[in-house]
Backbone as XML, in Angstrom:
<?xml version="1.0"?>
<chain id="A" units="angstrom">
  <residue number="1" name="UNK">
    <atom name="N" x="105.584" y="97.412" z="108.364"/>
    <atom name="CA" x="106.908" y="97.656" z="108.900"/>
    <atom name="C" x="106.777" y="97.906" z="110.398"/>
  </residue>
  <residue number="2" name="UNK">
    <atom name="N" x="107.932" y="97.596" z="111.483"/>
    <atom name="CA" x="107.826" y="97.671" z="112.769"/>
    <atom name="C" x="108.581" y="99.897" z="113.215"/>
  </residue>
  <residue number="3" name="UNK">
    <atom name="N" x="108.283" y="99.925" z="113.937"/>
    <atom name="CA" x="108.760" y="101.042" z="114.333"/>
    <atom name="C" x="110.193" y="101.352" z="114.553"/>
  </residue>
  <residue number="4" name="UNK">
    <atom name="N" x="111.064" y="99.956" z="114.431"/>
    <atom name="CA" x="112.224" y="99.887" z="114.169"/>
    <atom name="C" x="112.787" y="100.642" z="113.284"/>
  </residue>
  <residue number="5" name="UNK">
    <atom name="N" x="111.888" y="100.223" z="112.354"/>
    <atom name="CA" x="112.111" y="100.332" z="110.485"/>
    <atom name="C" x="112.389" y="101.632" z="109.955"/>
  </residue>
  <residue number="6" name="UNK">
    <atom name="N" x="111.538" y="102.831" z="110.942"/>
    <atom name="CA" x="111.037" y="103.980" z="110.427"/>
    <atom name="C" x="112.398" y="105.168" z="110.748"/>
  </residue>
  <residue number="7" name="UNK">
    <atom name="N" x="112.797" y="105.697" z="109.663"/>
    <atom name="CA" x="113.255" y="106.519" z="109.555"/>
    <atom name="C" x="113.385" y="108.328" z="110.107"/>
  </residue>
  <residue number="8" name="UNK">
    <atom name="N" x="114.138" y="109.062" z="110.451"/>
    <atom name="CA" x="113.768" y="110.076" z="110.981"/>
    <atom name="C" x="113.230" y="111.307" z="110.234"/>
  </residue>
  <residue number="9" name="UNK">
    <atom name="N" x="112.022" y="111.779" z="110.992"/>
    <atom name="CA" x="111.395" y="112.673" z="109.855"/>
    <atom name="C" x="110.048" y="112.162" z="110.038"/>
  </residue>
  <residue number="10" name="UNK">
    <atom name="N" x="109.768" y="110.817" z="109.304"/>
    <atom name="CA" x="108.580" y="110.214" z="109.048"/>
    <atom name="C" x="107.887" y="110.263" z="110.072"/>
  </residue>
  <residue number="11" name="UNK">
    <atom name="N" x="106.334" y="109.955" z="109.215"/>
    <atom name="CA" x="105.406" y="110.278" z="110.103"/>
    <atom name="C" x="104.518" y="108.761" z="109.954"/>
  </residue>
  <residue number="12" name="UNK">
    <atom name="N" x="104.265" y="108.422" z="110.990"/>
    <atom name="CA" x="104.021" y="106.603" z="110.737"/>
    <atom name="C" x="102.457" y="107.221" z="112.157"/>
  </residue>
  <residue number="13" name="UNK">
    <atom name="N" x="101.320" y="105.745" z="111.658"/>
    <atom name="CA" x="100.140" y="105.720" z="112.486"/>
    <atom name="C" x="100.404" y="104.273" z="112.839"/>
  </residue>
  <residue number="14" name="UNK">
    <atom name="N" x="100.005" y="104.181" z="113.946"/>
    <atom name="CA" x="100.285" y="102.372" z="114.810"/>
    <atom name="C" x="99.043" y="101.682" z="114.321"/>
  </residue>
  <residue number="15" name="UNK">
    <atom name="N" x="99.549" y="100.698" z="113.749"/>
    <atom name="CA" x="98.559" y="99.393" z="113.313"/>
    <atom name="C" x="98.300" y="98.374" z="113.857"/>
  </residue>
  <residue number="16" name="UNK">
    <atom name="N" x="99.426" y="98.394" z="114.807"/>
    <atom name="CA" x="99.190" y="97.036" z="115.979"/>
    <atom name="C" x="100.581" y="97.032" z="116.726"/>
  </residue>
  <residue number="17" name="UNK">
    <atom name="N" x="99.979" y="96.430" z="118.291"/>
    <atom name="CA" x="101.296" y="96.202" z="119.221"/>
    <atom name="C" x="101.255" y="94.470" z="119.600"/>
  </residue>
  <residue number="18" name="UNK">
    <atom name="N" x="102.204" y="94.143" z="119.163"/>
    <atom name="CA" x="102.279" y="92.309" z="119.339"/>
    <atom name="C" x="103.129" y="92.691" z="120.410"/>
  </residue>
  <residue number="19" name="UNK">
    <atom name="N" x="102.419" y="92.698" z="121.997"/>
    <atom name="CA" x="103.216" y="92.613" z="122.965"/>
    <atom name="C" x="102.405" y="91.994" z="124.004"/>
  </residue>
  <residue number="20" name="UNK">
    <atom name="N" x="103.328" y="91.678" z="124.943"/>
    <atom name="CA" x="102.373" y="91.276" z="126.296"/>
    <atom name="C" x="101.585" y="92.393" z="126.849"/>
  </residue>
  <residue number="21" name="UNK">
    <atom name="N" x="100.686" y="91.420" z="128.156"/>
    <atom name="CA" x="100.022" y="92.868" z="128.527"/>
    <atom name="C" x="100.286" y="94.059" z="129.613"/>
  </residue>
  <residue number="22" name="UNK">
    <atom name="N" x="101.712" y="93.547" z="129.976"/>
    <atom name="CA" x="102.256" y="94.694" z="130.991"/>
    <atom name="C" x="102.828" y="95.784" z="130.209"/>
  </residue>
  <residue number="23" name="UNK">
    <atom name="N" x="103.483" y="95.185" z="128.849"/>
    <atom name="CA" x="104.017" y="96.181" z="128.285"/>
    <atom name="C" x="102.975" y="97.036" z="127.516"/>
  </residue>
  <residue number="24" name="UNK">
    <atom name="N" x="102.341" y="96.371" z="127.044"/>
    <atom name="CA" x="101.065" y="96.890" z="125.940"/>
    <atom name="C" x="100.940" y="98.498" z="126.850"/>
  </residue>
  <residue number="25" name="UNK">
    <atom name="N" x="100.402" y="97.934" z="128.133"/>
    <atom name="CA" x="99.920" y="98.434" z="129.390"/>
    <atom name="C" x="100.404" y="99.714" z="129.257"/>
  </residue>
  <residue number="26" name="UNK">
    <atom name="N" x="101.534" y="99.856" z="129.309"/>
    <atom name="CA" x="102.913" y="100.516" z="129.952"/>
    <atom name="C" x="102.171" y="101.294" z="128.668"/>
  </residue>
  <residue number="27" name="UNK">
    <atom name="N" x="102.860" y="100.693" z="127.086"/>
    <atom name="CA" x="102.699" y="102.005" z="125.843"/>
    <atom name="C" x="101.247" y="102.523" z="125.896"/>
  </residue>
  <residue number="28" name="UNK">
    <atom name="N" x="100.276" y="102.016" z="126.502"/>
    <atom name="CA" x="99.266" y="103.150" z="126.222"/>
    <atom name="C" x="98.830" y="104.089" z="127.307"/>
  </residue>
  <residue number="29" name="UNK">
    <atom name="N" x="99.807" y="103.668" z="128.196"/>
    <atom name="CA" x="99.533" y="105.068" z="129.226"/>
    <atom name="C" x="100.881" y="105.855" z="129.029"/>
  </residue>
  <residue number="30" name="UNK">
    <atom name="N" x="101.930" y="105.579" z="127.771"/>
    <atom name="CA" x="102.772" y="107.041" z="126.987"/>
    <atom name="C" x="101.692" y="107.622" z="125.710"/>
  </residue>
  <residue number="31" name="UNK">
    <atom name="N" x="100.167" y="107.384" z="125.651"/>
    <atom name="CA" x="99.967" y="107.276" z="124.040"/>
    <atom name="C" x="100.511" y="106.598" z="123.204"/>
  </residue>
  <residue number="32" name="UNK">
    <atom name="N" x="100.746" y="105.385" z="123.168"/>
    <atom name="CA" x="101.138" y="104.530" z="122.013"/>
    <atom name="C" x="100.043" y="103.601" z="122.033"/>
  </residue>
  <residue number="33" name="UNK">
    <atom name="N" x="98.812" y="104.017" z="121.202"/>
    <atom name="CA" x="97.554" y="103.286" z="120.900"/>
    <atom name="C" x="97.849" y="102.933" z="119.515"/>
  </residue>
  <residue number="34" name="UNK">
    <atom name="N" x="96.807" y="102.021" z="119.140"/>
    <atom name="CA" x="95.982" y="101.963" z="117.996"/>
    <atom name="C" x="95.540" y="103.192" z="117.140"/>
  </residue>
  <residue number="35" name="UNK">
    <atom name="N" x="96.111" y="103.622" z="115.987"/>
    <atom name="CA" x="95.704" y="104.783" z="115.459"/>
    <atom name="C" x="96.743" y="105.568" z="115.696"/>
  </residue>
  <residue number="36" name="UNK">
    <atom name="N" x="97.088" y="106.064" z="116.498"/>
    <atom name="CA" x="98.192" y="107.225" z="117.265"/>
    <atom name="C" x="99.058" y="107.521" z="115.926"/>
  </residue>
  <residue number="37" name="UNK">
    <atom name="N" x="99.266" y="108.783" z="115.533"/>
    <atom name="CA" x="100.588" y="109.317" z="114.642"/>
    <atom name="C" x="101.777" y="109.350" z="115.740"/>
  </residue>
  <residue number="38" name="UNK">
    <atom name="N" x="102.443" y="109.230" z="115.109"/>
    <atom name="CA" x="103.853" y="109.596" z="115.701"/>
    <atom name="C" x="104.919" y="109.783" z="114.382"/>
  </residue>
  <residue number="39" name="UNK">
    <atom name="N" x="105.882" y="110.689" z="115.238"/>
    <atom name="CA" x="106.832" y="111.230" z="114.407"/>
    <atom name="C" x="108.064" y="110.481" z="114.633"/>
  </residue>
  <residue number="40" name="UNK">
    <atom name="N" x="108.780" y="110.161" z="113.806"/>
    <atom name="CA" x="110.264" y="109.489" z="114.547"/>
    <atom name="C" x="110.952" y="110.701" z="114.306"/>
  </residue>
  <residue number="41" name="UNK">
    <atom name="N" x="111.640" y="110.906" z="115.774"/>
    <atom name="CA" x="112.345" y="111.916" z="115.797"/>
    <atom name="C" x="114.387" y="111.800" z="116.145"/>
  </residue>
  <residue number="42" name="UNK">
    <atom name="N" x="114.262" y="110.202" z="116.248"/>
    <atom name="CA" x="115.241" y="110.119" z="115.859"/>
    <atom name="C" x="115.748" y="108.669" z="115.955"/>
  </residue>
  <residue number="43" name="UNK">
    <atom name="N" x="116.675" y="108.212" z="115.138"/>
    <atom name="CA" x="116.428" y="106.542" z="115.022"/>
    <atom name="C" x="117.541" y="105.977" z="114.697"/>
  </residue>
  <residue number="44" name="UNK">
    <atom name="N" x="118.876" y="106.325" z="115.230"/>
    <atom name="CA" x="120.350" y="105.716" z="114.457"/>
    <atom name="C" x="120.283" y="104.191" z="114.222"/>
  </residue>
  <residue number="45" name="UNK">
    <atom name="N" x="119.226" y="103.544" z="114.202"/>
    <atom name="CA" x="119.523" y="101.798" z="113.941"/>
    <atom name="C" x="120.077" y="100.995" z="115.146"/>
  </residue>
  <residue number="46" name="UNK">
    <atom name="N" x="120.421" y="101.972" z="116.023"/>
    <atom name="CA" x="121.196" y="101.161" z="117.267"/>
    <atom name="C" x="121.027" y="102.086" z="118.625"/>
  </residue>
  <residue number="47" name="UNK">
    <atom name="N" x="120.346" y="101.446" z="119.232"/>
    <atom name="CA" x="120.271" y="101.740" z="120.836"/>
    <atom name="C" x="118.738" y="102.361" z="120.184"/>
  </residue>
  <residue number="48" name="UNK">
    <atom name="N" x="118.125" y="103.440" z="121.829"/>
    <atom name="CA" x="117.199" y="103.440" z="121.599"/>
    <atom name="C" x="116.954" y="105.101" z="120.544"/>
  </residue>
  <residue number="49" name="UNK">
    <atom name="N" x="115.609" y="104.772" z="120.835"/>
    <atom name="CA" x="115.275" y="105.653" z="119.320"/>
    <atom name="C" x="114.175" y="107.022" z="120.535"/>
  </residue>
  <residue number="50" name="UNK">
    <atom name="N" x="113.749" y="108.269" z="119.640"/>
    <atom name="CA" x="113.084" y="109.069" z="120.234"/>
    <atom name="C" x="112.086" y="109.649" z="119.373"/>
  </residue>
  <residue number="51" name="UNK">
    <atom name="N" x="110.650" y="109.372" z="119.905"/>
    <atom name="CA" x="109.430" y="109.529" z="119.296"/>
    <atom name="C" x="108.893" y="110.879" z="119.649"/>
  </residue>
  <residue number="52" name="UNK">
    <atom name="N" x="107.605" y="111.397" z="118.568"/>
    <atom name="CA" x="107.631" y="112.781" z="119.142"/>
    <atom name="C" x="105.916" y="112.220" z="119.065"/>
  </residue>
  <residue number="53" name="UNK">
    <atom name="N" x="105.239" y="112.389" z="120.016"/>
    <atom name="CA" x="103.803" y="111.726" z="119.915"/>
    <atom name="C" x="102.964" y="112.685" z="120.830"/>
  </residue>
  <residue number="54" name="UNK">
    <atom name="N" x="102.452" y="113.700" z="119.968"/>
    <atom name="CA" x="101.771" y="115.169" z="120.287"/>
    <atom name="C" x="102.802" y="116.043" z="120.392"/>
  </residue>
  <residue number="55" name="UNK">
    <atom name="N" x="102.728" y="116.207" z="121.741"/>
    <atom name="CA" x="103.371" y="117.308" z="121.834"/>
    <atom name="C" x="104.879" y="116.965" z="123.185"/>
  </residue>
  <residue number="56" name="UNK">
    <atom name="N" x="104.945" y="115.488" z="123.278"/>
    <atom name="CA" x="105.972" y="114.745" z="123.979"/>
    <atom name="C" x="106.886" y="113.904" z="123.451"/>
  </residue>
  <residue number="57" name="UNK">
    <atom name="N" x="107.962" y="113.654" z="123.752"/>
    <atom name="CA" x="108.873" y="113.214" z="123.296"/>
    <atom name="C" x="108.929" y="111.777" z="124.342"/>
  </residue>
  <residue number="58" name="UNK">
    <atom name="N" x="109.321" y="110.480" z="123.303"/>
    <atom name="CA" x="109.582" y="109.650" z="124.061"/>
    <atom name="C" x="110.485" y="108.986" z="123.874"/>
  </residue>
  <residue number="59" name="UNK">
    <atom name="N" x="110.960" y="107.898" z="124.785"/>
    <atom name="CA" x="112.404" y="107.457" z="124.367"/>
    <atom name="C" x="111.651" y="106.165" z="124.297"/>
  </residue>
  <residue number="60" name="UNK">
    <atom name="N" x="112.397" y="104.930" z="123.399"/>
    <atom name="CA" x="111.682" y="103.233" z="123.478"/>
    <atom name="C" x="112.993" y="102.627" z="123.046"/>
  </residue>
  <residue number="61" name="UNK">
    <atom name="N" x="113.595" y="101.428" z="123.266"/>
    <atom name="CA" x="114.547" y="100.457" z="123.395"/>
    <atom name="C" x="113.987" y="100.037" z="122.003"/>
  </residue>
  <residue number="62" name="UNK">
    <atom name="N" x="115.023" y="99.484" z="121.337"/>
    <atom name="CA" x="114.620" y="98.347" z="120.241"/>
    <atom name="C" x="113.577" y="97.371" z="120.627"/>
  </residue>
  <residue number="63" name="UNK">
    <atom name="N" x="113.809" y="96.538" z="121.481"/>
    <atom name="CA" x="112.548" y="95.327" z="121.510"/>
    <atom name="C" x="111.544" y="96.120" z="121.964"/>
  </residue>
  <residue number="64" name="UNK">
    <atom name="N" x="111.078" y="97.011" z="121.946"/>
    <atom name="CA" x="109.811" y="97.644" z="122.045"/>
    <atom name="C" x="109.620" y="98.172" z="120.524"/>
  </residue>
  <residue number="65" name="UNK">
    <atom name="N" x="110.195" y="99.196" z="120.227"/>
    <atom name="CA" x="109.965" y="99.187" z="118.729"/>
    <atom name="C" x="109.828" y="98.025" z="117.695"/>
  </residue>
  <residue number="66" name="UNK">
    <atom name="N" x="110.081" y="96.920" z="117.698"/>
    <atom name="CA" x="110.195" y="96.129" z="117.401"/>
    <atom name="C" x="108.948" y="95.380" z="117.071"/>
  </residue>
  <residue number="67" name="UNK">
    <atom name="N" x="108.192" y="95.244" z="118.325"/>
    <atom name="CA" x="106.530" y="94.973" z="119.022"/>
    <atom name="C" x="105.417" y="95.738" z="118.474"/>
  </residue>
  <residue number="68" name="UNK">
    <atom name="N" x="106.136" y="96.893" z="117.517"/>
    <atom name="CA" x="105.055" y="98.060" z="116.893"/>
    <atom name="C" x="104.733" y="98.033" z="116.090"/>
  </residue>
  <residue number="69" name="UNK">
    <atom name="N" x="103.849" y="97.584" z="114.540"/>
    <atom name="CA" x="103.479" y="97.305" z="113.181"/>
    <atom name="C" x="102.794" y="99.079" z="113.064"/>
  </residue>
  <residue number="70" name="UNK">
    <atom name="N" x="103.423" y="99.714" z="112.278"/>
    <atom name="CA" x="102.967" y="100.690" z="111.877"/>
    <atom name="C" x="102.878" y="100.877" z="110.435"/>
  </residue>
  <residue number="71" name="UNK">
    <atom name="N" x="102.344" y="102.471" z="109.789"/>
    <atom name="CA" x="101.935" y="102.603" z="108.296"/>
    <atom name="C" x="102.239" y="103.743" z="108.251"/>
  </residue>
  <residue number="72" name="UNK">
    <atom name="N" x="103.248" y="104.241" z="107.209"/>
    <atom name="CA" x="103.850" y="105.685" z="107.028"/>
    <atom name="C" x="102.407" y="106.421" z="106.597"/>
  </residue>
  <residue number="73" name="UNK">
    <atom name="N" x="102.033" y="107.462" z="107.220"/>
    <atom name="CA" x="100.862" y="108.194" z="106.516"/>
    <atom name="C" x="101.326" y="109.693" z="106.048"/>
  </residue>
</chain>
């Protein structure tokens, strides 16, 4: 499932980013690696969504979530 997908609450680990490499770029200097937990902290299906990844909160647009293959753990 993409990071789109994920519901608020859940706790999802990143399995892969199908993105270019400016953006790739960009998510792993917020922590959005390979492996990384993150929490969705909030996700209405429309507009952007807010991740809680340690101890920071981030904001990401749909077509970025989108780019994210993650695994509820």
């Amino acid at each position: 499932m993409t990071l789109s997908e994920v519901k608020k609450g859940v706790r999802v680990r990143i399995k892969k980013i199908d993105a270019g490499q400016s953006l790739e770029l960009r998510l792993i200097g917020m922590g959005l690696i390979r492996g990384a937990e993150i929490e969705m902290h909030r996700n209405d299906f429309s507009g952007p969504a807010v991740l809680l990844v340690r101890t920071s909160r981030i904001i990401l647009g749909r077509g970025m979530l989108g780019k994210i293959t993650v695994e509820e753990i």
